[in-house]
ZAMARGU-4260 file (C-alpha; in steps of 0.2 Angstrom, whole numbers, plus 5000, padded with zeros to 4 digits):
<rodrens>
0) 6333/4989/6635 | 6345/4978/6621 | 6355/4965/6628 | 6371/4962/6619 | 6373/4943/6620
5) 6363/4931/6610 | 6344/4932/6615 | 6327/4932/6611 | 6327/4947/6601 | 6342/4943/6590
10) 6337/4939/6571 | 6341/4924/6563 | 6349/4920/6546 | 6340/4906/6540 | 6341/4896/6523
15) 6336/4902/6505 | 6340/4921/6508 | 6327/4922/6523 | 6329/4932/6541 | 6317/4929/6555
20) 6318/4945/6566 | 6319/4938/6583 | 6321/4920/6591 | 6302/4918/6596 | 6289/4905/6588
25) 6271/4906/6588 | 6270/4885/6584 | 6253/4878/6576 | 6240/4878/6589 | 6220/4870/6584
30) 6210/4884/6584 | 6191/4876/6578 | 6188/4892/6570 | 6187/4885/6551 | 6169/4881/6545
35) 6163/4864/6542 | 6172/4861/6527 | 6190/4868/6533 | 6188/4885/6526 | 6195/4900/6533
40) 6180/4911/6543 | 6182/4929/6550 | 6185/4922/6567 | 6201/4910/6559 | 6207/4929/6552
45) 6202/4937/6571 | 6213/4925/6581 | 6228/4926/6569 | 6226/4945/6571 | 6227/4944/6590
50) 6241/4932/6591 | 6249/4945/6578 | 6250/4956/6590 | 6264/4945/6600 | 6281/4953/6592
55) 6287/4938/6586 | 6299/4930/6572 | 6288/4916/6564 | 6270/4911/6566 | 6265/4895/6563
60) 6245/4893/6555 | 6238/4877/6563 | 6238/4860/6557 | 6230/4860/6540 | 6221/4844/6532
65) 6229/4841/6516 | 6217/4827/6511 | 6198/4824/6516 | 6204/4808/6522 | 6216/4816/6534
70) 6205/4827/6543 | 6208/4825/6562 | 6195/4835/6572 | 6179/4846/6567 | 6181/4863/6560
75) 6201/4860/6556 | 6207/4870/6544 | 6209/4863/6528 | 6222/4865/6512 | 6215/4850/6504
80) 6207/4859/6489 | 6209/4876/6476 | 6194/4884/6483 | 6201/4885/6500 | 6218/4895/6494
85) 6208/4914/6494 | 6202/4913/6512 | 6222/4907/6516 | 6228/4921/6507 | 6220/4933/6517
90) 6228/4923/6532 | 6245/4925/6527 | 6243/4943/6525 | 6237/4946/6541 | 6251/4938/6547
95) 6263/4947/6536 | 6258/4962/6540 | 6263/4960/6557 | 6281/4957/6553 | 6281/4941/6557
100) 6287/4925/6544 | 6270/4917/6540 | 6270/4897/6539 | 6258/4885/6540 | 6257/4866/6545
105) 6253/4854/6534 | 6245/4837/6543 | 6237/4820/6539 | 6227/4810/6552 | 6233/4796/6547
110) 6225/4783/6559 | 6224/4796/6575 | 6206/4803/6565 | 6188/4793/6566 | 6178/4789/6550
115) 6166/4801/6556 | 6178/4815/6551 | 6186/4807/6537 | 6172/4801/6524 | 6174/4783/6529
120) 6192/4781/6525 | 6205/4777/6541 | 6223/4772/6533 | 6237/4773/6543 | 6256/4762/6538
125) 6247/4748/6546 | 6231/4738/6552 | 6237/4745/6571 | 6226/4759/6582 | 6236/4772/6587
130) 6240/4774/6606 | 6232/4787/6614 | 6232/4790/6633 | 6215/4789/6637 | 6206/4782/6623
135) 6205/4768/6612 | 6202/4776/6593 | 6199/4764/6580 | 6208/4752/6571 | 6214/4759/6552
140) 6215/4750/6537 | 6234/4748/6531 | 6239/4759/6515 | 6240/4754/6501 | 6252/4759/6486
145) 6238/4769/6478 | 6235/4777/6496 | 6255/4779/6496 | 6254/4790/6481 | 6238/4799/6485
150) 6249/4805/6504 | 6263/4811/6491 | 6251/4821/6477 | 6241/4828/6492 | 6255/4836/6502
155) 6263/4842/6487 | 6247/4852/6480 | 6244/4857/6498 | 6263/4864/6496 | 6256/4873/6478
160) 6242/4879/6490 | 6254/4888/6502 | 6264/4895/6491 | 6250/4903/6480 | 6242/4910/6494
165) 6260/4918/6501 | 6267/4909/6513 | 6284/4907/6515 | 6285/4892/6526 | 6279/4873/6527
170) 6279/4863/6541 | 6277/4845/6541 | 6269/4837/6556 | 6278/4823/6559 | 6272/4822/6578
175) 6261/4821/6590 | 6255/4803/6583 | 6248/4811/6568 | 6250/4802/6551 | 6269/4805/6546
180) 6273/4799/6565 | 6265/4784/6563 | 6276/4780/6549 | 6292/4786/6559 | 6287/4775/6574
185) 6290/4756/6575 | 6276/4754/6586 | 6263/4759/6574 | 6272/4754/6557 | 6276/4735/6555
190) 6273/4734/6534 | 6284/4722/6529 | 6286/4734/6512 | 6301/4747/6505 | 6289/4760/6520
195) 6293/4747/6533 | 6306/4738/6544 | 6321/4749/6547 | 6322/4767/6551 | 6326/4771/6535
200) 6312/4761/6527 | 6300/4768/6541 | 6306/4785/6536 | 6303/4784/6518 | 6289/4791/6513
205) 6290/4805/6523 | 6308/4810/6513 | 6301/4806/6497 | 6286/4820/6500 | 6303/4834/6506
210) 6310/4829/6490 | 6296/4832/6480 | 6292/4848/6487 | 6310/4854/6486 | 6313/4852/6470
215) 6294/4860/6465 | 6297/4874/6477 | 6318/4879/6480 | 6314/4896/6489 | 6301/4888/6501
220) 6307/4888/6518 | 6302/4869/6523 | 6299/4864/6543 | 6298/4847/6549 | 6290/4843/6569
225) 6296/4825/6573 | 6296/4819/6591 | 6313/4820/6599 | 6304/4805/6606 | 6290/4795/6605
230) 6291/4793/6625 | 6282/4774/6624 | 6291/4758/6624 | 6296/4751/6607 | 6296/4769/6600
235) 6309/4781/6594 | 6323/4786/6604 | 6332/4801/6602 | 6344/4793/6594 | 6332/4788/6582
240) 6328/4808/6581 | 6343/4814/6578 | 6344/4800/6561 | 6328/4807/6555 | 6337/4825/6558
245) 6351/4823/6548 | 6342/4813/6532 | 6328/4827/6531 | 6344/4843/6531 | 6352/4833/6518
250) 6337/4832/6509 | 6335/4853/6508 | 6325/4854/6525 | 6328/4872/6531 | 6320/4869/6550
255) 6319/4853/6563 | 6304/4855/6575 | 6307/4845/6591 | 6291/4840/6601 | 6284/4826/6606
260) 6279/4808/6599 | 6267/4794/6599 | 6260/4798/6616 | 6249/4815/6608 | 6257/4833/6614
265) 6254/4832/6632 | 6268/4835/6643 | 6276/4815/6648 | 6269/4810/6665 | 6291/4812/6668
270) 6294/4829/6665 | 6291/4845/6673 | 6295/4863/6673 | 6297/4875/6659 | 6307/4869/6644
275) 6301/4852/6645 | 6305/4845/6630 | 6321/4855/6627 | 6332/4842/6631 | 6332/4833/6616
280) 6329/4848/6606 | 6347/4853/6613 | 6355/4835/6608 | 6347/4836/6590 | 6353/4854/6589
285) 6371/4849/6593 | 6372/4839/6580 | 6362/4848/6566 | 6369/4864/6556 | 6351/4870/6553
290) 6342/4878/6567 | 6330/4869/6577 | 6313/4875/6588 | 6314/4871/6606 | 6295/4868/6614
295) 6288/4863/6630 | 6280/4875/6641 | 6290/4890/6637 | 6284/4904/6645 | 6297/4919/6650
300) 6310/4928/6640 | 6322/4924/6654 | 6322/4906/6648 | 6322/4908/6631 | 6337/4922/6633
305) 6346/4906/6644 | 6343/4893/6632 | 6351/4902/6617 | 6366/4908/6627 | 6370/4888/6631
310) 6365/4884/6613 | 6352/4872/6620 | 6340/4877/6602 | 6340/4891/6589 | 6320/4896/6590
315) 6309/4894/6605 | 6292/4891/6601 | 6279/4899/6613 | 6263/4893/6612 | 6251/4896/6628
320) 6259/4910/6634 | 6256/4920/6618 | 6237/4909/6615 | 6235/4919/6633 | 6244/4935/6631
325) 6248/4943/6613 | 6252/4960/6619 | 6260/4952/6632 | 6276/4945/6620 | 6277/4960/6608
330) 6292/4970/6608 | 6287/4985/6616 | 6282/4976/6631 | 6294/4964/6634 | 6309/4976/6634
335) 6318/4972/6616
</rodrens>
C-alpha cells in the first residue's frame, strides 16, 4: 500500500541528472569474498546478488584498496590496479540489473592496516597509532610529499577504474579511522605542514582528491562518509562535521555520508536504539543542500518513513538488516 507523505519509497532527485528510486541504502559492508590479491571471485558476485535482491535505491560495493599500501584486512577488495576493472564490471552489472544505483567505496588504511597486509609500508599524516578500542596497531610512519601525491594519483585512477567498469557512484571513506579520517582528526594528524594544524589544513588533502576527481569525471556521482563525530576526546565535533560538509558540497560533492569517527564503526558505548547515529546526520542535513545518509542500526521502515517526515536525513542507509534479510527489504514485501 502507497503512502502519500514523504517515505521510504519516495525517489530522490539527486545531482548531475540522477534519481535514486526509493530512500534506502545498502552502505559498504567488508564481505572477505575477494581472492588474495583483491580481485573480485564468484562468491564477491554471489553476495552482491543476494543483497540485490533487497529493493533498494543505492548499493554501496565495500571498501575497496585503492593502493597496495592501503589494504586494511585480507581478502578486501581491491581497485588498486587495471587488471582488477573486468571482475568489477561484472559487479556493477549485477547491481544494475537489480535497479539499484551501483557505487563503490574507495578506502586507504592509512595507519589503521599492519605491514603484513600492506607490503611493509604503514603511512598515516603522522608518526601517531591510531586509536582502536581494543587493540594497540602499530605505529606508521608520517607521509611524505611523494606519499601525499601517491594518495592523490591512487584515488583518482581508482575513480578511472570505477567509471570504466560502470559505476555511477564513488564514495570516499572518510570514517571509521581509515586513512582520510585520520587526516580529518586532530588526534591523529599533528604535521606541522600546508596538511596539518587547522581544520582546514587537516582537511586538505582530502579536498584536493574531490577536486581532482570532479573535474576528471563531471557526471560521477561522488559520496563522502566522514564521522559526524569522532566520539574521543581531542577529536572532531560535530561542529567540525558540519565544516567539512559544507567545503566538500562547494567542492562538487553530490552525497555527505554521516557515520562514525576515530573510534572504528561500532556503536559509541553512549548511544542505544535504532538510529543511533542519526543525530548528527540530522544537524549536518539542516545545514547542507545536498542529501545526506543517515546510519546506525536502522532496521524497520517505520523508522526510516519517521525520520524523513522530520527531515532528520535524505537516505537511510541499512546495513544489517538487509546483510540478514534481502528479500526481506524488497518492494514486494515491505508493502511500497
Amino acid at each position: 500500500m502507497k503512502i502519500n507523505s514523504l517515505n521510504r519509497w519516495s525517489s530522490l532527485s539527486l545531482s548531475r541528472g540522477r534519481t535514486l528510486r526509493n530512500r534506502v541504502v545498502v552502505p559498504p559492508m567488508a564481505s572477505a569474498t575477494a581472492d588474495e590479491n583483491g580481485f573480485v571471485t564468484a562468491k564477491t558476485l554471489e553476495h552482491y546478488e543476494r543483497l540485490s535482491q533487497a529493493s533498494v535505491g543505492l548499493l554501496i560495493v565495500e571498501y575497496t584498496f585503492v593502493h597496495s599500501t592501503g589494504k586494511s584486512e585480507d581478502f578486501q577488495l581491491g581497485i588498486s590496479n587495471d587488471e582488477q576493472i573486468p571482475g568489477l564490471k561484472r559487479l556493477a552489472k549485477v547491481i544494475r540489473q537489480s535497479g539499484a544505483m551501483a557505487g563503490i567505496q574507495l578506502s586507504h588504511g592509512g595507519g589503521k592496516s599492519e605491514r603484513a597486509l600492506t607490503g611493509g609500508r604503514l603511512m598515516a599524516p603522522s608518526a601517531i597509532a591510531t586509536p582502536v578500542k581494543g587493540r594497540q596497531l602499530e605505529m606508521p610512519e608520517a607521509m611524505t610529499s611523494a606519499d601525499i601525491e601517491l594518495w592523490k594519483s591512487a584515488f583518482v585512477a581508482a575513480s578511472d577504474r570505477a567509471v570504466q567498469a560502470g559505476f555511477e557512484l564513488v564514495e570516499l571513506h572518510s570514517a571509521h579511522g581509515y586513512g582520510f579520517n585520520q587526516w580529518l582528526s586532530g588526534i591523529t594528524n599533528q604535521r606541522p605542514d600546508i596538511y596539518g594544524g587547522n581544520l582546514e589544513g587537516r582537511g586538505r588533502l582530502l579536498l584536493e582528491i574531490v577536486c581532482e576527481i570532479r573535474a576528471r569525471h563531471p557526471g560521477l556521482l561522488i559520496s563522502v562518509r566522514i564521522p559526524g563525530q569522532d566520539f574521543i576526546e581531542g577529536g572532531l565535533q560535530t561542529s567540525d562535521s558540519i565544516i567539512v560538509a559544507q567545503t566538500l558540497e562547494k567542492a562538487g560533492v553530490d552525497l555527505i555520508h554521516v557515520s562514525s569517527g576515530i573510534g572504528g564503526w561500532r556503536r559509541p558505548d553512549s548511544r542505544n536504539g535504532e538510529g543511533y547515529l542519526v543525530p548528527e546526520a540530522t544537524l549536518i542535513q539542516a545545514q547542507l543542500q545536498i542529501p545526506v545518509i543517515g546510519v546506525g542500526g536502522i532496521q524497520s521502515g517505520a523508522f526510516i518513513d519517521e525520520a524523513l517526515q522530520e527531515k532528520k536525513f535524505s537516505l537511510a542507509a541499512v546495513g544489517r538488516a538487509v546483510l540478514q534479510d534481502p528479500q526481506g527489504w524488497s518492494c514486494k514485501n515491505m508493502g511500497c
